[in-house]
C-alpha positions in Angstrom: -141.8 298.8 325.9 -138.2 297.1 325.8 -138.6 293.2 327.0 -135.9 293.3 330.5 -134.6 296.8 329.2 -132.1 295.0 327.1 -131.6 294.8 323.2 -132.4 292.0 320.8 -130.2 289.0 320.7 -130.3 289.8 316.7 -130.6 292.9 315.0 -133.7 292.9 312.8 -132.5 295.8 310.8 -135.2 297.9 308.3 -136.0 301.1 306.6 -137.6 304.0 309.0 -141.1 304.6 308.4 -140.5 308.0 309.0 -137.5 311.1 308.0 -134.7 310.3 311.3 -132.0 312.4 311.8 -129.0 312.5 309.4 -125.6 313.3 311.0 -125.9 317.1 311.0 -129.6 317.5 311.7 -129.0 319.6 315.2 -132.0 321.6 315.2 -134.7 319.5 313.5 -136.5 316.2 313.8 -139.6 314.5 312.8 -142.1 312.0 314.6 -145.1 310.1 313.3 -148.1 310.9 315.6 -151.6 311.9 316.1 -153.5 314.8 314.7 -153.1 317.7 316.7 -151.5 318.6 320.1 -153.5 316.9 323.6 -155.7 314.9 320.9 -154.5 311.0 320.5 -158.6 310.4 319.5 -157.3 309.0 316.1 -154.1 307.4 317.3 -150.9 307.9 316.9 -150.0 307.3 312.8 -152.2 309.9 311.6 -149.8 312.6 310.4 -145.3 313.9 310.3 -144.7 316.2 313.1 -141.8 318.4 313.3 -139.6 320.3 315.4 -137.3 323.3 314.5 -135.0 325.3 317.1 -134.7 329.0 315.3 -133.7 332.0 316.2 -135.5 334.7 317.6 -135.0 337.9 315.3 -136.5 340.0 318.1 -135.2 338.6 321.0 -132.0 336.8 320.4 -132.7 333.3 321.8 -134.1 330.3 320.4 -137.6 329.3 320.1 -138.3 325.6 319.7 -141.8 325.0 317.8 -143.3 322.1 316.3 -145.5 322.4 313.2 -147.5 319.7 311.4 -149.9 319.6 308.2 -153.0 320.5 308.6 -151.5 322.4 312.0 -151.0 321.6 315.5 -154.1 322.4 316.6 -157.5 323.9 314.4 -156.8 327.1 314.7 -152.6 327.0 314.5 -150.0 325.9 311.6 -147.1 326.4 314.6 -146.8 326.6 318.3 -143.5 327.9 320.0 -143.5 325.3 322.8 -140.3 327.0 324.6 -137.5 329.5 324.0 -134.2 329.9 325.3 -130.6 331.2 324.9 -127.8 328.6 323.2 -130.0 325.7 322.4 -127.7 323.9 320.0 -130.0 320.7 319.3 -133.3 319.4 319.6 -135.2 316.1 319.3 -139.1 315.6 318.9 -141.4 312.8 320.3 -145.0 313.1 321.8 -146.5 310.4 324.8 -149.9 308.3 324.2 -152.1 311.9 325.2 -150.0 313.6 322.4 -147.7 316.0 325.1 -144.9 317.0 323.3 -141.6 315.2 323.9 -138.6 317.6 323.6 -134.7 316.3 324.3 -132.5 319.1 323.9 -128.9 320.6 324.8 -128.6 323.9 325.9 -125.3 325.8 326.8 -124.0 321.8 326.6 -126.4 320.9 329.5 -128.8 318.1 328.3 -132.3 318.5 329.5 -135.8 317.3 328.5 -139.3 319.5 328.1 -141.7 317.1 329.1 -145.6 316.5 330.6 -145.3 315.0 334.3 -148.5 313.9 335.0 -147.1 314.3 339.2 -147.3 317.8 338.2 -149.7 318.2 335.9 -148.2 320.1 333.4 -145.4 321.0 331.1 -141.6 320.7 332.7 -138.0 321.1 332.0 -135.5 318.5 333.5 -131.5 318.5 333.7 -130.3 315.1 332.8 -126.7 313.9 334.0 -123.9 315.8 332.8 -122.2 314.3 329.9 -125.2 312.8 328.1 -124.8 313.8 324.2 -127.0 312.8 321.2 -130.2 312.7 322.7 -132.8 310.9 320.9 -136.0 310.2 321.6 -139.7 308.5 320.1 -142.7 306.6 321.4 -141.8 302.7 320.9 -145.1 301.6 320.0 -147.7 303.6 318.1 -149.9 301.1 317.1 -153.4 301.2 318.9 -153.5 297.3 319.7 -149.8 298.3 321.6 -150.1 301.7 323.0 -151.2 300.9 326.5 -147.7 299.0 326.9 -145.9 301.8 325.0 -142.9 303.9 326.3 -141.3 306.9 325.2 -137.6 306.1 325.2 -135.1 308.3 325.7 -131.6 307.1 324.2 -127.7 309.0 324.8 -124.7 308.3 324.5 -122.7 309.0 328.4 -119.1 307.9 329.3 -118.4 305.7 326.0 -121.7 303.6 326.8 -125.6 303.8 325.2 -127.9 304.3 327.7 -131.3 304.7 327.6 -134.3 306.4 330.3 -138.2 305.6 329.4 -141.4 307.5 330.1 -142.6 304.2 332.8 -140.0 305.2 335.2 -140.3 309.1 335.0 -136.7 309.2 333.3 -135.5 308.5 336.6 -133.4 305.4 335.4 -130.5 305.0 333.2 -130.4 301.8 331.6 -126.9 300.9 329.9 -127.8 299.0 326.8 -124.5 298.3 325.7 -121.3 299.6 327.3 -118.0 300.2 326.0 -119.3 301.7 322.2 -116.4 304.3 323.1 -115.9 308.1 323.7 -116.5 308.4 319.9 -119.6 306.7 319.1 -122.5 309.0 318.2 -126.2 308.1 317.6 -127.6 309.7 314.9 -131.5 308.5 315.2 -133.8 306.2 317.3 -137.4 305.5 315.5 -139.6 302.2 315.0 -139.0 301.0 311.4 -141.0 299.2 309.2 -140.6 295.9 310.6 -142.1 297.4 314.5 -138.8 297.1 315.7 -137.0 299.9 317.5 -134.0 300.6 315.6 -130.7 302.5 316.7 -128.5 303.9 314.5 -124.6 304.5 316.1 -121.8 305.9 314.2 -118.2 305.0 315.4 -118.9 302.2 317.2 -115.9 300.2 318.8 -117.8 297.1 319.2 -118.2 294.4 316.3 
């Protein structure tokens, strides 16, 4: 959860806990979480998840699967959670019942694969046109925080850094700082080792 949807008066900057995105890393990520896929019974810190977009030999588009040690579930090492044609970029996060998380572009459309509990099952949404570096991860892992955790959902749209969160069905955009320019980038969103949600923007106009 973000106090007032705003960020810290001071930046409490530290290490990531976990391998973030690098500039370049389109079509993997990482995320900390529980031990297999629907099971949060031993929290959320138990094991490194991943998520690769790769190419279909057979078919031509691109699957996106997420893999962990010890696999996702018992009996699986991988599960293909969705495929499609011209995904160009995908980012990995799973909510407090360990539903898989995905923010990804495809054919420059940004959308998210998510678990809508109004639904009751697995869903792909269309986000505004002009969102770009979609990064996402659930704020607060810990167990004495998880029942006032959020996954957040951060971009970059129309020179500002914006952000949607889990609480409000990624309804809302939230502008957390505007005017970072049409060239800023954010390479990674993730807790770091001092429990605070960190950003990381390249070519930032603002001091």
């Amino acid at each position: 959860m973000m106090p007032d949807n705003e960020l810290s008066s001071s930046a409490v900057v530290s290490g990531f806990s976990f391998p973030v995105k690098q500039p370049g890393d389109l079509l993997v990520d990482w995320e900390l979480a529980g031990v297999y896929l629907n099971d949060p019974s031993q929290g959320m810190l138990v094991k490194l998840w991943r998520v690769d977009a790769i190419v279909n030999k057979e078919t031509g588009s691109v699957d996106v699967t997420v893999s962990a040690p010890g696999g996702v579930t018992p009996t699986e090492q991988t599960r293909v959670l969705f495929s499609g044609n011209d995904i160009t970029e995908v980012d990995l996060a799973f909510d407090q019942n360990m539903n898989p998380f995905i923010a990804y572009m495809q054919a420059g459309q940004p959308k998210i694969y998510w678990y809508d509990p109004t639904a009751s099952g697995m869903i792909h949404t269309n986000l505004p046109a002009g969102c770009y570096d979609l990064r996402c991860t659930l704020d607060e892992k810990r167990a004495i925080n998880i029942s006032n955790s959020d996954i957040i959902l951060g971009y970059i749209r129309a020179g500002n850094f914006c952000i949607r969160m889990q609480r409000d069905r990624y309804l809302i955009e939230y502008v957390l700082r505007s005017g970072v320019g049409l060239n800023a980038r954010l390479v990674s969103l993730a807790m770091n080792r001092g429990y605070r949600l960190q950003f990381r923007l390249r070519n930032y106009e603002l001091n």
